[in-house]
Phi, psi and omega in degrees: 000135171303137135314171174273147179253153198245142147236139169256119196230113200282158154225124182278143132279109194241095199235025188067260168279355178251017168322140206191169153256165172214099159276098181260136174229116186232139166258093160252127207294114174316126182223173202220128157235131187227123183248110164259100241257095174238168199136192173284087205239330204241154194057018171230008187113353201307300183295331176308321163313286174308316174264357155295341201240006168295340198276000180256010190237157150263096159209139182247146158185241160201189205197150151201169167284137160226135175335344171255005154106018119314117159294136170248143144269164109231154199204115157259124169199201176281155173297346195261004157299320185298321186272010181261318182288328149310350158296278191343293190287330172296319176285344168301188160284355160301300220326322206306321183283353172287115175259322198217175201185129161225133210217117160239133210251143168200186190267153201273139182247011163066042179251358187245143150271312168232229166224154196187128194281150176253104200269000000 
């Protein structure tokens, strides 16, 4: 099982004298997606796509070609990065070529560092 990823969040309070921090710490539970992309998914940019737009999400994960013309994603982070980052890519200039999506969620085993196309 993933650990939780912990955030921290400092706030200055500026109140003259009685000026201060304020530290909130949340734990949030980590998840894993594996998407699978079929349309006209391959020769158009679909992955180039996909990991540029990795640079607005906290998500690690990888993009490939798989041999029946279809894109595999996986990708792990909380979830609402992950389902802001599957917006994302239906909203890109790719989306259009997306005809079909199959998409399963499980818990992230911490297996990626960063994100990276898969040749």
């Amino acid at each position: 099982m993933a650990p939780p990823v912990r955030i921290s969040l400092t706030i200055l309070l500026l109140n003259g004298p009685r000026s201060g921090f304020i530290v909130l710490s949340l734990w949030m539970k980590r998840h894993r997606v594996k998407n699978l992309y079929s349309g006209h998914v391959q020769g158009v940019g679909f992955r180039y796509t996909v990991k540029t737009l990795t640079h607005g999400f906290e998500v690690t994960g990888t993009v490939r070609n798989l041999e029946d013309g279809r894109v595999e994603l996986a990708a792990e982070g909380t979830k609402e990065e992950l389902e802001a980052f599957l917006d994302a890519i239906r909203e890109s200039e790719v989306g259009r070529f997306i005809r079909q999506e199959q998409t399963c969620w499980s818990e992230a085993i911490n297996e990626f560092r960063s994100f990276e196309i898969s040749r």
